[in-house]
Structure formats: structure tokens, C-alpha cells
C-alpha positions as CSV (number, residue, x, y, z in Angstrom):
1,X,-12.3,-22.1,96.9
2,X,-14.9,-23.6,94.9
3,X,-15.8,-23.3,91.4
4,X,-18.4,-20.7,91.8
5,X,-16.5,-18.6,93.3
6,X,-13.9,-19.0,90.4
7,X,-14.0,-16.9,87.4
8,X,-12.9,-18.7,84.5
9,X,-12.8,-18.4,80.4
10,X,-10.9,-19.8,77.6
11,X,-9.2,-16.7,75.9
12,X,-9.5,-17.8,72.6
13,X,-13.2,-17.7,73.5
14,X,-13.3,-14.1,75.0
15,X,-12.9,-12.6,78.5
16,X,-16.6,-11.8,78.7
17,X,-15.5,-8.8,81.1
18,X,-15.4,-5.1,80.4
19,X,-11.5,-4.9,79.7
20,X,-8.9,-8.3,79.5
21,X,-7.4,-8.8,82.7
22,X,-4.8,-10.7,81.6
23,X,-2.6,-7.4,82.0
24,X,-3.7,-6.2,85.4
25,X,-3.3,-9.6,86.6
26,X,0.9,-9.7,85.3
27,X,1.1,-5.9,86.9
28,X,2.6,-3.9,87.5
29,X,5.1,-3.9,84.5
30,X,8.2,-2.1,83.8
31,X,7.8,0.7,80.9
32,X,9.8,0.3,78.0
33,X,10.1,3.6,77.2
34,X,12.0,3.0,73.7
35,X,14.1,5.2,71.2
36,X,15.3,4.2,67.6
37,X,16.2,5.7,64.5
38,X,15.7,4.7,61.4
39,X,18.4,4.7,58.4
40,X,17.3,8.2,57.5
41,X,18.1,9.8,60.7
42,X,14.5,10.2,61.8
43,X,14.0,9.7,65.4
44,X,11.6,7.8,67.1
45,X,10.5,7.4,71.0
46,X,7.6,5.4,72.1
47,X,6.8,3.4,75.2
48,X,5.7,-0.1,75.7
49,X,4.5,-2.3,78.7
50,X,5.6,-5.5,78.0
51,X,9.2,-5.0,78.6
52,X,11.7,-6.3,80.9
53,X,15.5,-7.8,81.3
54,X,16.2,-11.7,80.6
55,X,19.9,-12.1,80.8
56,X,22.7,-10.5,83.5
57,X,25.8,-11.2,81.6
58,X,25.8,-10.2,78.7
59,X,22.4,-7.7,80.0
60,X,19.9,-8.4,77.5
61,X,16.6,-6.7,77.9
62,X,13.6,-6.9,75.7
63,X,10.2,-5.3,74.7
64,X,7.0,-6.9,72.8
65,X,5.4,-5.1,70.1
66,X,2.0,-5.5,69.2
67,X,2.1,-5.0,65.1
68,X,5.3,-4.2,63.3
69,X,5.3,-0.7,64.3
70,X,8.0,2.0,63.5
71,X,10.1,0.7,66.2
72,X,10.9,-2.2,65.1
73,X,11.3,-0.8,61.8
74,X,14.0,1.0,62.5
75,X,15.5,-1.6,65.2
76,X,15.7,-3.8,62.0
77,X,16.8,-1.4,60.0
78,X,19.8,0.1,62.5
79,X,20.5,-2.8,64.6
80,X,20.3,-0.3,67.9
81,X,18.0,1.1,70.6
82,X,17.9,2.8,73.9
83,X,15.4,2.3,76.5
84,X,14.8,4.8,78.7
85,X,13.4,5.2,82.9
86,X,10.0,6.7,82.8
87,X,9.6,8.2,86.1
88,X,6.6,9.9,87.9
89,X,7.9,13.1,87.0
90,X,8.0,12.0,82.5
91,X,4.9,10.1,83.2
92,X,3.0,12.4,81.4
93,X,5.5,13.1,78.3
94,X,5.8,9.6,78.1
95,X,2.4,9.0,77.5
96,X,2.1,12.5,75.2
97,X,4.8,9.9,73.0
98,X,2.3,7.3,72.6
99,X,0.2,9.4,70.3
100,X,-0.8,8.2,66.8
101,X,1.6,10.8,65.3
102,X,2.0,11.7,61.8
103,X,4.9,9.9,59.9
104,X,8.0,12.2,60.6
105,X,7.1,14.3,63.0
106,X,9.3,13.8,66.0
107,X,7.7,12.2,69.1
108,X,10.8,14.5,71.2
109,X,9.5,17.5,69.9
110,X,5.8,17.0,70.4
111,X,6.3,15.7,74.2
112,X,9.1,18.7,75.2
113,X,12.1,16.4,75.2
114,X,15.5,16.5,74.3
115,X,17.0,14.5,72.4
116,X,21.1,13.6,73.2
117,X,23.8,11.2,71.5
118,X,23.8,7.9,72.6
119,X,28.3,7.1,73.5
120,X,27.9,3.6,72.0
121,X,25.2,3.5,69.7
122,X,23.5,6.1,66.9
123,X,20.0,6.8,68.6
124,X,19.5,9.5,70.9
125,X,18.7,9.0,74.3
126,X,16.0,11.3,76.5
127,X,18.3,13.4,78.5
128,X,15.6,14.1,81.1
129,X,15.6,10.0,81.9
130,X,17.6,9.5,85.0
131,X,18.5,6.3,83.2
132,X,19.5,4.9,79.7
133,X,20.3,1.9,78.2
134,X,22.3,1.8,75.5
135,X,21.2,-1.8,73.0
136,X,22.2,-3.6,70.5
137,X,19.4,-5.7,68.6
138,X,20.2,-9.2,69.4
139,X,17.3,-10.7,68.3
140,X,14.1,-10.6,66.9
141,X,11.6,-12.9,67.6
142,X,8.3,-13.2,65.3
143,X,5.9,-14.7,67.9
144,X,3.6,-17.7,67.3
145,X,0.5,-19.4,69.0
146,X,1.1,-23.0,70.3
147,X,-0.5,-24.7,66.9
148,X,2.3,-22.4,65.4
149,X,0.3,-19.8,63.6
150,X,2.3,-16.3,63.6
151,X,1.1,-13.6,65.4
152,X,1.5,-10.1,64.3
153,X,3.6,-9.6,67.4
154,X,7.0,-8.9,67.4
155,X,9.6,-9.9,70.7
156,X,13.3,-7.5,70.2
157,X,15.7,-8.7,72.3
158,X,18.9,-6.4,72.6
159,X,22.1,-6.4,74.3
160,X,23.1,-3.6,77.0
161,X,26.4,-2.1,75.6
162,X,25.9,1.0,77.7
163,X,24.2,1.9,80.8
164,X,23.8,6.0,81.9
165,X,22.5,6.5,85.7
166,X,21.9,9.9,87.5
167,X,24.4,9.8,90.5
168,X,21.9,11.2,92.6
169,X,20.5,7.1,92.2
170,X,23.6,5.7,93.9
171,X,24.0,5.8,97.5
172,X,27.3,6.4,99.1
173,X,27.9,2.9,98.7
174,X,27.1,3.0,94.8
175,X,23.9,1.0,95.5
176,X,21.2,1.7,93.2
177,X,17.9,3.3,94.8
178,X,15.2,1.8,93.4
179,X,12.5,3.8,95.0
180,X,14.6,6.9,94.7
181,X,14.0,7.1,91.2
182,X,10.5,7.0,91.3
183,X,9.9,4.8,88.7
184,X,6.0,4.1,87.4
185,X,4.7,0.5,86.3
186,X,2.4,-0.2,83.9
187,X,-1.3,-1.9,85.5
188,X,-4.5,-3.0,84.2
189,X,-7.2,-1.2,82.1
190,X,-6.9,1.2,79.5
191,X,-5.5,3.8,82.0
192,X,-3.3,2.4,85.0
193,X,-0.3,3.2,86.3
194,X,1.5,2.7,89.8
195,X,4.6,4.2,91.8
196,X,6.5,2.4,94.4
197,X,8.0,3.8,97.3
198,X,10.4,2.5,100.1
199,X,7.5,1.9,102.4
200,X,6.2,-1.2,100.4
201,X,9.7,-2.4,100.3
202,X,10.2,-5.9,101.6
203,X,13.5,-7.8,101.5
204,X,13.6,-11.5,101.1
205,X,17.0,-13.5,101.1
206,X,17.8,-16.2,99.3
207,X,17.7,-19.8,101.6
208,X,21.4,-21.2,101.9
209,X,21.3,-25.0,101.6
């Protein structure tokens, strides 16, 4: 491919496109569909697409937040979280929780969900997730740029201390089913989302040397 055919910029110059592509290009993303509490009681459930896991033992999974919003506020505050599946069926609950609500008013409430007692931690967990993860905060991370300039960006790391799954996820040999669960996957542009589905499944073993 030659360079004309190559579309290139310097981010810290602008995209020059319609919307960044930096997202649709590291897509689809799992949602990280996160609830907290802060030292009042007050709940809190909002989703966000740069999430995923970094660690198998202990699990330690992690989300990015773009300003110091309320969740990390009260993941500070409380030391706890609990992510939660968004499937096809929450998609649109999930997104009803991303509205700019007023300060107290419960994101559960507004998006018809039900709040239930996490077993290891204090936050509640969306009982109509097919699957929860109970957290611990392990870290957080203020990010910076390479000349070491902070960003208003915020990395929370936490530790899996309890894990809830829908049995209806497990086949009889208590494998989980990925595309049972319907997940959806955060894309590009201001709007995207995808599914999967065992059609577009494709397995791939590791080589033995």
C-alpha cells in the first residue's frame, strides 16, 4: 500500500474526520457496566467502554474514566464496585443509565432496574445482569501523556472477590457460553454497538513447541 492510499494524522494535531476513529478502530469493546456507592448510601450505575480484565489470578478487571466522575468518587470513597453483563436484552436500560442525571437521583430507578446486595462487597448489583462481578478497588491510576502531563483520566483497577453467573450460561460441562449470553460491545461513532453470535465463532489453539 502506498502512502496515498494511507490516511494518516498526528492526534495531537486533530483527526481532520467527522468523528475520531481511534475507538472504532480498538472495537468492539467490552461494556463496563459499573455500580458504586458512595459513603452515604447513594447508589450509582453507569456504563463505560474502555473496560476490560488484566490479571487471572488474583482476576483484576478495570475501566477508564474520562473526568473524575461519580464513580470513581465513590470507588475512592468505598474501596468497592460491581461490574455488571450488559446484554442485548439491558442494552437499552444501559444506555437510559448514561444520562446526565441530577445529583441523587438513582440511575436504577430511572432505567427500571433492581437493585440487589452484593455477598462480598456493599454496592448493589443489577439483578437483571446474567452476570456480576463483585471488586475490590485495587488501584487507581491517574493517567498521564508521555511528556508526563496528567490527564483528567482516571484508570480503577479492582480485584474480583466474587463472581455471580446465570446457570442457564454453563453448559452441562460448566463451560461458560459466551455467545449464549448475548453480550453487546461497544464500536465506533457516537452511536455503535455490536452482538456476537456462535456463527462468527472461530477457535484458534495455542502452537505447542
Amino acid at each position: 500500500m502506498s502512502a496515498a492510499e494511507t490516511y494518516f494524522y498526528r492526534p495531537s494535531e486533530g483527526h481532520g474526520l467527522p468523528h475520531d476513529p481511534l475507538n472504532a478502530i480498538i472495537a468492539p469493546r467490552p461494556i463496563g457496566w459499573i455500580s458504586s456507592r458512595n459513603q452515604q448510601g447513594e447508589a450509582n450505575l453507569a456504563p463505560y467502554s474502555f473496560f476490560n480484565c488484566f490479571n487471572y489470578h488474583p482476576p483484576i478487571i478495570g475501566f477508564a474514566s474520562v473526568g473524575y466522575k461519580d464513580s470513581v468518587a465513590n470507588i475512592i470513597e468505598t474501596g468497592e464496585f460491581v461490574w455488571n453483563l450488559v446484554t442485548r436484552e439491558l442494552a437499552e436500560q444501559m444506555n437510559q443509565t448514561s444520562a446526565p442525571l441530577p445529583k441523587g437521583v438513582s440511575e436504577f430507578e430511572f432505567a427500571g432496574l433492581t437493585p440487589i446486595p452484593g455477598s462480598e462487597v456493599s454496592v448493589s448489583r443489577v439483578k437483571e445482569s446474567p452476570v456480576n462481578f463483585e471488586c475490590k478497588l485495587s488501584q487507581c491510576i491517574q493517567l498521564q501523556a508521555a511528556n508526563g502531563d496528567k490527564i483528567d483520566t482516571w484508570l480503577v483497577l479492582g480485584e474480583v472477590v466474587a463472581v455471580h453467573i446465570a446457570e442457564r450460561l454453563l453448559d452441562a460441562s460448566g463451560i461458560y457460553q459466551t455467545a449464549l449470553a448475548e453480550p453487546i460491545l461497544r464500536a465506533g461513532g457516537p452511536s455503535a454497538y455490536y452482538g456476537i453470535s456462535e456463527e462468527q465463532r472461530l477457535d484458534l489453539h495455542r502452537p505447542q513447541l
